[in-house]
MARVEXMAR-258242 format. One line per field, with one value per residue (C-alpha): residue number from 1; x, y, z; residue in one letter. Coordinates in pm, 1 decimal, m for minus. Layout:
pos	(NUM	...)
x	(X	...)
y	(Y	...)
z	(Z	...)
code	(A	...)
//
This chain:
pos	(1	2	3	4	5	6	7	8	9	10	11	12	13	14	15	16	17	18	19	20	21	22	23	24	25	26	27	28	29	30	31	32	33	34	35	36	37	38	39	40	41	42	43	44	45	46	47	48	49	50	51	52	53	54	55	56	57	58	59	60	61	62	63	64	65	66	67	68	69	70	71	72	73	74	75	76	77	78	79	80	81	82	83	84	85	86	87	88	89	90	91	92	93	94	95	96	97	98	99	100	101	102	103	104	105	106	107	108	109	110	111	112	113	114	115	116	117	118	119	120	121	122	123	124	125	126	127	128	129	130	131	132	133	134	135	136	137	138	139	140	141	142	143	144	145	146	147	148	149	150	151	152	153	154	155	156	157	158	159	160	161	162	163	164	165	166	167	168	169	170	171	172	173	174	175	176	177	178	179	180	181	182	183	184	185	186	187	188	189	190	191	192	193	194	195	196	197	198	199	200	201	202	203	204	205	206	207	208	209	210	211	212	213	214	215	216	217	218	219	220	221	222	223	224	225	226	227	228	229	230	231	232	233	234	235	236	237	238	239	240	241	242	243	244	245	246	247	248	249	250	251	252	253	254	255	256	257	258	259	260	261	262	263	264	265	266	267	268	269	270	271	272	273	274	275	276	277	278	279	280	281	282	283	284	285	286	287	288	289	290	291	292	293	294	295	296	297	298	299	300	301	302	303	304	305	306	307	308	309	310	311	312	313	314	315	316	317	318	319	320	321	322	323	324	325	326	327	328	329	330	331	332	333	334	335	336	337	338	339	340	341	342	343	344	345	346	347	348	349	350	351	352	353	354	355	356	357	358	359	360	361	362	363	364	365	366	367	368	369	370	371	372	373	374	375	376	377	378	379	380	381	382	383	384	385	386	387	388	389	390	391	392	393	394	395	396	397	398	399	400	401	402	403	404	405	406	407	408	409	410	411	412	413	414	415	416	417	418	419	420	421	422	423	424	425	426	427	428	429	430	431	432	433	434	435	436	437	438	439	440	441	442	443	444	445	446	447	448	449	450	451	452	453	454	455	456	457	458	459	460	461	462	463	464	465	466	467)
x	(m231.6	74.7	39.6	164.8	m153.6	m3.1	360.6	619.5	804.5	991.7	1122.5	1484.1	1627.7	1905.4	1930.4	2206.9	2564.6	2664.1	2959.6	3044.8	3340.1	3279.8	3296.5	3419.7	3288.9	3145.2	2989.2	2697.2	2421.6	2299.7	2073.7	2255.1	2011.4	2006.1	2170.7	2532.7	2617.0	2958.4	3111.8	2861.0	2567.7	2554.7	2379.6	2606.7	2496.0	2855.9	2872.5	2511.2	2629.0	2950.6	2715.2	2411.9	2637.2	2781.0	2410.3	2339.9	2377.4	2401.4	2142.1	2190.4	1911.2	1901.8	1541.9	1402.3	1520.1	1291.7	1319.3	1505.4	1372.1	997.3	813.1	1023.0	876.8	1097.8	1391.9	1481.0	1434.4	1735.2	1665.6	1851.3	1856.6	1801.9	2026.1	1932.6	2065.8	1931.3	1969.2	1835.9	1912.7	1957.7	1684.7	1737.9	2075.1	1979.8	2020.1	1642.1	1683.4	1428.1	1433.4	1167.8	887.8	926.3	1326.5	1334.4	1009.2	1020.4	1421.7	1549.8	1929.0	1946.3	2290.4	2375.7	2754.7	2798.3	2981.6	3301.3	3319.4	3220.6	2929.8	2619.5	2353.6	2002.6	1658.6	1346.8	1095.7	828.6	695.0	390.0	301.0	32.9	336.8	585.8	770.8	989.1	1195.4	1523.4	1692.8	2054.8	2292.9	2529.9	2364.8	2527.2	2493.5	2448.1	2094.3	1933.4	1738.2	1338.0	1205.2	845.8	745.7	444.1	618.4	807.1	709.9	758.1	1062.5	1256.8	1592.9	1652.1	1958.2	1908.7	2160.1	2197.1	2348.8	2240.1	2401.8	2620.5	2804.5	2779.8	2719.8	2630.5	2435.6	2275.8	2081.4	1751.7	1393.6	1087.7	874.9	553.7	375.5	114.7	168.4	m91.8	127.1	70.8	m241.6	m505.9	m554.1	m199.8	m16.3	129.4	451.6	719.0	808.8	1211.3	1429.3	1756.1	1880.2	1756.4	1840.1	1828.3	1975.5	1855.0	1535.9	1490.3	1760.8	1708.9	1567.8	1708.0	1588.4	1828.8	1871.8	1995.8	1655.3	1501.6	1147.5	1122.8	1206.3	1326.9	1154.7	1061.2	1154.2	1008.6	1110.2	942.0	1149.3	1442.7	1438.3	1102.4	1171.9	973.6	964.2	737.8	677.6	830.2	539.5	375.8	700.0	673.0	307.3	394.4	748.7	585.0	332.2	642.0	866.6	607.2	395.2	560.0	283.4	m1.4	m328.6	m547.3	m958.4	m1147.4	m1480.5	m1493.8	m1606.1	m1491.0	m1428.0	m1425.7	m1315.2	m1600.2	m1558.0	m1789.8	m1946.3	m2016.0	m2084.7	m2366.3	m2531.0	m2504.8	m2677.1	m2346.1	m2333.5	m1918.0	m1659.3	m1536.9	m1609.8	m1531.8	m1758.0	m1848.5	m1823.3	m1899.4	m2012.9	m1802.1	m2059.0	m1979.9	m1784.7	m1824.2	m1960.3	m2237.7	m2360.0	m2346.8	m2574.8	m2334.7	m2471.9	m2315.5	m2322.0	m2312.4	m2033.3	m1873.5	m1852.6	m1690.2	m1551.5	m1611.4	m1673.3	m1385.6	m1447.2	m1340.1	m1154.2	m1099.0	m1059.4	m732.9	m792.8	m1065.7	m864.0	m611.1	m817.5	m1013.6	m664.7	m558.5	m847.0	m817.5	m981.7	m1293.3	m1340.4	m1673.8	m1698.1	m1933.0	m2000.9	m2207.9	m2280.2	m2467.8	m2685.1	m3020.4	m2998.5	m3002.3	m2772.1	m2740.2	m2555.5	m2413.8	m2186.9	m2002.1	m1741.2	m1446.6	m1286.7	m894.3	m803.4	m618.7	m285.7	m228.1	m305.0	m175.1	m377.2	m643.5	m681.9	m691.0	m1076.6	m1122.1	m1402.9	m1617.2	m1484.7	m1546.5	m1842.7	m1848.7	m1807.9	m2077.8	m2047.1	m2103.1	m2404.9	m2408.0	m2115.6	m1867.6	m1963.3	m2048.4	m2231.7	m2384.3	m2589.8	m2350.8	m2570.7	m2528.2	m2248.8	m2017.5	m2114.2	m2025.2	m1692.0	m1633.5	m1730.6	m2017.1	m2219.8	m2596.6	m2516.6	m2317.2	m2604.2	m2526.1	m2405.1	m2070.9	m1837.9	m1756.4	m1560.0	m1489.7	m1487.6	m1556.4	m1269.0	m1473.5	m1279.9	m1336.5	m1340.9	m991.5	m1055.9	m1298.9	m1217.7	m1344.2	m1484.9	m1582.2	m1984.9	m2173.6	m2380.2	m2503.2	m2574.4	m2597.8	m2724.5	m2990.1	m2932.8	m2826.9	m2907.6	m2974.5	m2920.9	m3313.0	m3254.8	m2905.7	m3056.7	m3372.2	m3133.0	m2856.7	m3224.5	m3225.2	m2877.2	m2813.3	m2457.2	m2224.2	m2399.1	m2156.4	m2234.7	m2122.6	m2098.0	m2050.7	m1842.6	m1743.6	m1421.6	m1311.2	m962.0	m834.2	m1152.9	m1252.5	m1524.6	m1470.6	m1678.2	m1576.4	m1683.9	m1785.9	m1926.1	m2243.8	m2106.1	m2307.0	m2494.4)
y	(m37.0	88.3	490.0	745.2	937.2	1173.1	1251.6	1220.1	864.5	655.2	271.9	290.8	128.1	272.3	232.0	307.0	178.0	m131.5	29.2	m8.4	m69.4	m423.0	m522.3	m852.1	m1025.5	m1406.9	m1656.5	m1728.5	m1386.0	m1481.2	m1176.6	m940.6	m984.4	m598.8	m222.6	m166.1	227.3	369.6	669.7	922.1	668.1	696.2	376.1	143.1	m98.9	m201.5	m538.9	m620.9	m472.3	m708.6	m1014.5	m982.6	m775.8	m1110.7	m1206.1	m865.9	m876.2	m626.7	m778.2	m607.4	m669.6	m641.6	m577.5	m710.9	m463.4	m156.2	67.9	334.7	539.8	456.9	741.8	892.4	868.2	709.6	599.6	259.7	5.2	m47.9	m225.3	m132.5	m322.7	m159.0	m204.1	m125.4	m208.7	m274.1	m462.6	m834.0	m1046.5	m1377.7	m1577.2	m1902.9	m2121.1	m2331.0	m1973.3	m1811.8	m1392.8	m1166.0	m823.7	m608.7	m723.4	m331.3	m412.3	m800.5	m783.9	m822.5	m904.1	m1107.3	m1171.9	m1139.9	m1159.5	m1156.8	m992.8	m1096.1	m931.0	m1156.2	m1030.4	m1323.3	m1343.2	m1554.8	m1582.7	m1615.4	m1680.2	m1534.0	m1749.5	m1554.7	m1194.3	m1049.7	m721.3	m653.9	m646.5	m609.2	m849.4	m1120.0	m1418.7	m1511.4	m1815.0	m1860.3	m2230.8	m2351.7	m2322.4	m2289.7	m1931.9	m1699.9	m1555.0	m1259.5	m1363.4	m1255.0	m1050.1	m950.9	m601.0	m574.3	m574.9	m272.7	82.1	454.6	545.5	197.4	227.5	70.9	47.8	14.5	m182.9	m180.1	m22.3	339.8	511.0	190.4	236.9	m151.9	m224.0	121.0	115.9	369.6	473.9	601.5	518.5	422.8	773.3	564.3	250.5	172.1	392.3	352.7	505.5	296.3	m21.3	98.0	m309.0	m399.7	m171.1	m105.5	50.0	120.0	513.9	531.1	822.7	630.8	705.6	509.8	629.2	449.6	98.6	89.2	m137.2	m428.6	m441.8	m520.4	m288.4	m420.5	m409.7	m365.9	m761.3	m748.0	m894.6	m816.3	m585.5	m459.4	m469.7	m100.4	17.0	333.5	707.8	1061.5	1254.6	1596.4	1571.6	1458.8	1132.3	1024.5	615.8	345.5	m21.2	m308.4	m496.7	m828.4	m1003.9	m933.6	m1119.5	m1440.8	m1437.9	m1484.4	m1652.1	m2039.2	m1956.6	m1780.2	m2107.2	m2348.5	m2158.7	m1872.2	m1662.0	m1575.3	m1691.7	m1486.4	m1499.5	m1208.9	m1079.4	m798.2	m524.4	m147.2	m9.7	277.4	342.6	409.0	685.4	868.0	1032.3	784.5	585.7	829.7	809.6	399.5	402.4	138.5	44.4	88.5	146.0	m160.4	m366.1	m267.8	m83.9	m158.4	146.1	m21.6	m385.9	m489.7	m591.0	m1015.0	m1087.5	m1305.3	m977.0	m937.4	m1273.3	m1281.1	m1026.0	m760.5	m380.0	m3.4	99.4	m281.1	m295.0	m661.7	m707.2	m1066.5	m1361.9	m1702.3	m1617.7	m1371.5	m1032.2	m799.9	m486.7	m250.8	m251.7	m386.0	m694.8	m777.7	m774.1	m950.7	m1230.2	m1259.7	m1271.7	m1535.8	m1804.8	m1993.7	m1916.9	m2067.7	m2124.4	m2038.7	m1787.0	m1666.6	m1285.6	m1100.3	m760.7	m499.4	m343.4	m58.0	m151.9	m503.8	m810.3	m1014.7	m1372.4	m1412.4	m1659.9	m1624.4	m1826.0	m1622.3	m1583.6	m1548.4	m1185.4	m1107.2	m939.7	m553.3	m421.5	m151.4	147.4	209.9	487.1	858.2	1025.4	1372.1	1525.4	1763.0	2128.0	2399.1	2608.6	2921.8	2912.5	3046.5	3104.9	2812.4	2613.6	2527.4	2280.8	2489.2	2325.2	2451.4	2132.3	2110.1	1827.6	1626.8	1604.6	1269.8	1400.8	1482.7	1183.4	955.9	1134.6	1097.4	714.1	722.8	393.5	416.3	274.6	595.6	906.3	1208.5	1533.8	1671.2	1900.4	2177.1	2382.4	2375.7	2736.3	2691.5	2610.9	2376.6	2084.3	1764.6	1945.7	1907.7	1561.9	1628.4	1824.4	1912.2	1603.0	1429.2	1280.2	1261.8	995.8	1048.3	1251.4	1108.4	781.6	991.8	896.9	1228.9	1138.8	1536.7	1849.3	1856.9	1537.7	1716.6	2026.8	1811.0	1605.7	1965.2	2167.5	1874.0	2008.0	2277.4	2473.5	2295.2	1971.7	1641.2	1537.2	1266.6	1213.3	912.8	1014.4	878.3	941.4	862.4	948.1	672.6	521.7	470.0	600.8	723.1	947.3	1274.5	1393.4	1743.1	2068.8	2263.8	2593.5	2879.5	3105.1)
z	(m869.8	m725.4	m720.7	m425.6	m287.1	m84.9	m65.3	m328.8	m297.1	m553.9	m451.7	m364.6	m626.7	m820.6	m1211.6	m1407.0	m1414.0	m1150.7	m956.4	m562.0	m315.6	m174.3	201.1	394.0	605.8	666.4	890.7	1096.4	1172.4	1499.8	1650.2	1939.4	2269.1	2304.2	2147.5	2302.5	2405.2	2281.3	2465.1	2655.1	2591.8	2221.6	2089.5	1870.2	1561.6	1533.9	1652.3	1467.6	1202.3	1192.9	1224.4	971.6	680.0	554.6	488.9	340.8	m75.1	m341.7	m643.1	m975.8	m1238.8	m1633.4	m1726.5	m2085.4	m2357.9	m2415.3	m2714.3	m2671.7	m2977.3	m2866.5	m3022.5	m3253.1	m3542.6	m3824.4	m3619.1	m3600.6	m3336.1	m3079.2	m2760.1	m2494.1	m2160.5	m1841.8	m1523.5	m1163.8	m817.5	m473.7	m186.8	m43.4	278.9	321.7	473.8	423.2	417.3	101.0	m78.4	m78.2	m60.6	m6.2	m130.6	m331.4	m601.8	m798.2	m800.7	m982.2	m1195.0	m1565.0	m1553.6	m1727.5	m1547.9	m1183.2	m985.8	m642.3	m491.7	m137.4	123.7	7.8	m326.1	m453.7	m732.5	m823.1	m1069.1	m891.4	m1029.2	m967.7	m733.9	m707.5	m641.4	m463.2	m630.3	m348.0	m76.9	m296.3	m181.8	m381.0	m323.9	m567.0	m471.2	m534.9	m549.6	m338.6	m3.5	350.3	343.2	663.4	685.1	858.2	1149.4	1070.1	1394.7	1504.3	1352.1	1538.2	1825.7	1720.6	1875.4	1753.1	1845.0	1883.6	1718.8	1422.4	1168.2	720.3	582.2	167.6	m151.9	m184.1	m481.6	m535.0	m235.4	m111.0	273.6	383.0	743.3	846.9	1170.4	1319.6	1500.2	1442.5	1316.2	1238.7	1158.4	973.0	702.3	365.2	66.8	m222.2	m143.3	72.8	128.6	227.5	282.9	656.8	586.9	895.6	875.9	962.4	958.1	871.1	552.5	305.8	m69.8	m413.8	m377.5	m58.7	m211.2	m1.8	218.5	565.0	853.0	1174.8	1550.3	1840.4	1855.6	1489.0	1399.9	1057.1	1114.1	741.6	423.4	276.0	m10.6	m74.8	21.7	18.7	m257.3	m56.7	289.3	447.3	674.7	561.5	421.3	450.2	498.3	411.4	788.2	787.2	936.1	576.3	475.7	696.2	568.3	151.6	189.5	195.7	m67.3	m301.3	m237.0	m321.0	m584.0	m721.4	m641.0	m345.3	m345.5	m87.6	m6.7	m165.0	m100.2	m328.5	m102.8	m49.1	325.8	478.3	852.1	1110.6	1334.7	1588.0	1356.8	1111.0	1396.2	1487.7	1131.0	1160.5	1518.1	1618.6	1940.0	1911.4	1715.8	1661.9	1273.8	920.6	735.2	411.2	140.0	m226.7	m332.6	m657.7	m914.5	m1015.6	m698.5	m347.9	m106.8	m354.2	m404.9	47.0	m17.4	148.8	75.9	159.5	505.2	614.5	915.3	965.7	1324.4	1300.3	1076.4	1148.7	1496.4	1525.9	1625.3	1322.8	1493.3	1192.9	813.5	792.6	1007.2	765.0	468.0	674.6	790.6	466.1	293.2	490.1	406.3	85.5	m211.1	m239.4	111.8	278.9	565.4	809.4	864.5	1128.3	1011.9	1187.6	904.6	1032.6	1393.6	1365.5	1350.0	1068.6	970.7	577.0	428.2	167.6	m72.3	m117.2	m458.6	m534.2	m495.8	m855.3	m843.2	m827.8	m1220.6	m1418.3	m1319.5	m1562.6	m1809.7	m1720.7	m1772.7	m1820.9	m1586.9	m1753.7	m1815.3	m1491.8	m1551.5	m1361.9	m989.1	m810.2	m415.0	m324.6	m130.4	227.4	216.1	m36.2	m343.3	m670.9	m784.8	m1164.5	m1318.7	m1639.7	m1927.9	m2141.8	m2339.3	m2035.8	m1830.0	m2171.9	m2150.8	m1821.3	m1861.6	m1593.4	m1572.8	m1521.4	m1156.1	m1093.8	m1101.9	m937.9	m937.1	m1098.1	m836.6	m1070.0	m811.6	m442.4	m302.0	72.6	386.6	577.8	695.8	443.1	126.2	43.3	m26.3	m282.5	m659.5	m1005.1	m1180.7	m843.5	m833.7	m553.6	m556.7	m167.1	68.8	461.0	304.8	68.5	m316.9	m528.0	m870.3	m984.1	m846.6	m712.5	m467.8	m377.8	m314.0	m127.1	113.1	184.8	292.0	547.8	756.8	981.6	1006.4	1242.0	1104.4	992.7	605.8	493.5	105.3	m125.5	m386.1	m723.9	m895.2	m1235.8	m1241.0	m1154.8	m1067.1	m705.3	m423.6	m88.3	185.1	251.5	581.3	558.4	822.4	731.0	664.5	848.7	668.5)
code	(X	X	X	X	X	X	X	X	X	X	X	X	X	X	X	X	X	X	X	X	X	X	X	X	X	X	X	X	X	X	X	X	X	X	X	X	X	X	X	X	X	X	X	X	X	X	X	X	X	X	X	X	X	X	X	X	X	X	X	X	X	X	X	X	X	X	X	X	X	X	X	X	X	X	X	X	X	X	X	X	X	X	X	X	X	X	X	X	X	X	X	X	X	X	X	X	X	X	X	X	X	X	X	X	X	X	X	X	X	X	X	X	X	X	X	X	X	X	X	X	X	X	X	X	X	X	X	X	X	X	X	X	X	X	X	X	X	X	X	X	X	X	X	X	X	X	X	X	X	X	X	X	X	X	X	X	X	X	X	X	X	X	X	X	X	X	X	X	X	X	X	X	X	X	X	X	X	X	X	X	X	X	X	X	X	X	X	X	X	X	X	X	X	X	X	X	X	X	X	X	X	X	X	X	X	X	X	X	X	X	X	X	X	X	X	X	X	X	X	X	X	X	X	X	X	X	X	X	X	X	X	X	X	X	X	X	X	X	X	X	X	X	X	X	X	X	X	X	X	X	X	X	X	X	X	X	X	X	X	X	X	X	X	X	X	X	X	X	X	X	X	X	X	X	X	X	X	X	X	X	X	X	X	X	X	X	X	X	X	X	X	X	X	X	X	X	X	X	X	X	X	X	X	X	X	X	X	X	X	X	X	X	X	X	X	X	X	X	X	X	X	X	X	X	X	X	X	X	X	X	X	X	X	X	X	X	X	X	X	X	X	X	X	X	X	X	X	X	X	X	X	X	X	X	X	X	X	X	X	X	X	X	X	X	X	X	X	X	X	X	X	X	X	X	X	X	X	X	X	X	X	X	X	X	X	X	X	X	X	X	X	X	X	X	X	X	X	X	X	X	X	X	X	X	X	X	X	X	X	X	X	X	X	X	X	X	X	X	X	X	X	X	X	X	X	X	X	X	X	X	X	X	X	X	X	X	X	X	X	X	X	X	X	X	X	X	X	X	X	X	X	X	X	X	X	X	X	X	X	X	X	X	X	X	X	X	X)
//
């Protein structure tokens, strides 16, 4: 599922006609060993700019027809094909490209326009919808390629330089730094996206972001439709990782436990009794899959993998990606003070889905005041929670309004269910009112919360109002 939480992004690909002034160039990209300065000390991409843009291509797509009078009750059927435009690099001399899984799926011609003017038709090799990352492969081979860098060795504020096809103007660079890393915008599991203030626009969509050695560090995919020099860029160590599996397979295979986290932090750490900080904490148990038959439960923090300490969240998923499909693993968890040893046989994590359907929380009753976190909380009777599509594993009370400032509640909203309060099951509104008599203002709650639309639980850490 592939939908923006906070900010307002689309992927920088540009649909429509396929226009564009073409550059030259040709020969071997070899990487620059640092970033020359022009005049008063103003840095220059010039000369990398020279050497990677013959390895730089424009890729223009025709998706499978869609019906333009879709809807319209009594018109006829017309298909009408869809173009768009973006960007790919390069990687390989026998003719493999990389560029953007959102840009090449469900096409059905794909062409590539390099730097000489000259054209090619490419096929599809495979896509990761998880990464979004793809690989088309074009013939002829003894072609320049991009040289692949290290993104994690990047660092906020490194300069870096976009190169790509915004608005169909072919071979447009464009500069900036490093604003962030490790930005979560679209797959809590994979995502790691490099935040870049160069310019990177519709058609931009998986062209390459450069280093000061001319190196490839990302792959530029999406922008912020809510600010100016906000883009991002998938990490091109996520890259390296699916490339082999794409050429070979056509597709990525990854371990899968089937487990929900949530990061720890002191607090949480505090209501776990951990010793540090340091582990992955699981939040929810997926009913059917490899973390429940372990024997894995909520609140359970996974302190190491086959040995190998776990540091955080997204080095489990990493390192549980990693392993093979039905491999087995070993996991210490710390779980009520106390060490424990599982095993489990990983399963093959399925590919990102359509998001499901849209549920209607039950309608707002009349606020009241508010209790002692800022919630007006209501028991569903059987009619809302069949509406709201609540399984019998999902009792607890219905957030009907949030009326209090306390920090936390803007994470929760009408239709929410909280199934938990500091560890204490909420089923109705007399254990919710049972566990809330148990905090004093200033205190830390932490609830377990339910959402239906689109499905998916969280904790939202919330302050004991005073009185």
């Amino acid at each position: 599922m592939r939908a923006p939480a906070v900010l307002g992004l689309i992927f920088a690909v540009s649909i429509g006609a396929l226009l564009g002034a073409l550059a030259t160039g040709g020969g071997v990209v070899k990487g620059t060993p640092g970033l020359p300065l022009r005049g008063a000390g103003t840095p220059s991409f010039a000369d990398i700019f020279e050497r990677v843009n013959p390895a730089v291509v424009n890729i223009s797509v025709v998706e499978n027809g869609t019906d333009v009078h879709d809807g319209i009750e009594g018109a006829p059927e017309i298909g009408a094909p869809r173009r768009s435009e973006g960007t790919g690099f390069v990687v390989d001399r026998e003719g493999y490209i990389l560029t953007n899984q959102h840009l090449v799926n469900g096409t059905s011609r794909i062409r590539v326009r390099f730097a000489d003017r000259t054209e090619r038709a490419a096929r599809l090799v495979g896509a990761d919808a998880s990464t979004d990352i793809a690989l088309v492969k074009v013939e002829g081979g003894l072609l320049p390629v991009v040289p692949l860098g290290d993104s994690n060795r990047l660092r906020v504020g490194d300069w870096v330089c976009a190169i790509g096809n915004p608005y169909s103007f072919d071979h447009t660079v464009t500069a900036g730094v490093v604003s962030s890393k490790g930005r979560k915008i679209f797959n809590a599991s994979f995502d790691a996206y490099i935040q870049t203030d160069a310019a990177i626009n519709p058609g931009n969509s998986g062209g390459p972001l450069l280093n000061a050695a001319g190196e490839a560090v990302g792959i530029s995919t999406a922008v912020s439709t809510e600010g100016q020099g906000i883009g991002f860029a998938v990490p091109i160590n996520l890259a390296r990782a699916v490339i082999e599996q794409l050429r070979a397979r056509g597709r990525v295979s990854r371990g899968y436990l089937g487990i929900q986290l949530e990061e720890l932090d002191p607090d949480l750490q505090k209501m776990l009794g951990l010793p540090t900080l340091q582990g992955a904490m699981v939040l929810d148990v997926i009913d059917g899959h490899a973390g429940q038959a372990a024997g894995l439960r909520r609140y359970d923090v996974i302190q190491s993998i086959d040995k190998e300490p776990v540091l955080d969240g997204d080095h489990l998923v990493g390192a549980i990606a990693a392993k093979k499909p039905g491999s087995s693993v070993e996991l210490a968890i710390f779980r009520d003070g106390r060490t424990l040893n599982l095993k489990a046989v990983l399963a093959d994590r399925a590919a990102d889905d359509e998001p499901p359907p849209v549920t209607e929380p039950p309608a707002a009753r009349p606020a009241s005041n508010g209790d002692a976190l800022g919630l007006v909380v209501v028991d569903a009777n059987r009619r809302e929670r069949r509406e709201m599509g609540l399984a019998p594993g999902r009792a607890g009370v219905v957030v009907s309004d949030v009326v209090g400032l306390a920090p936390g509640l803007d994470s929760l909203s009408h239709g929410d269910v909280v199934l938990e309060l500091n560890r204490r099951p909420t089923p109705d509104l007399v254990a919710y009112r049972a566990a809330l008599a148990t905090l004093k203002p200033g205190a830390v709650a932490w609830l377990y919360v339910y959402r239906t639309r689109p499905e998916t639980t969280f904790l939202a850490k919330v302050e004991v109002e005073a009185p």
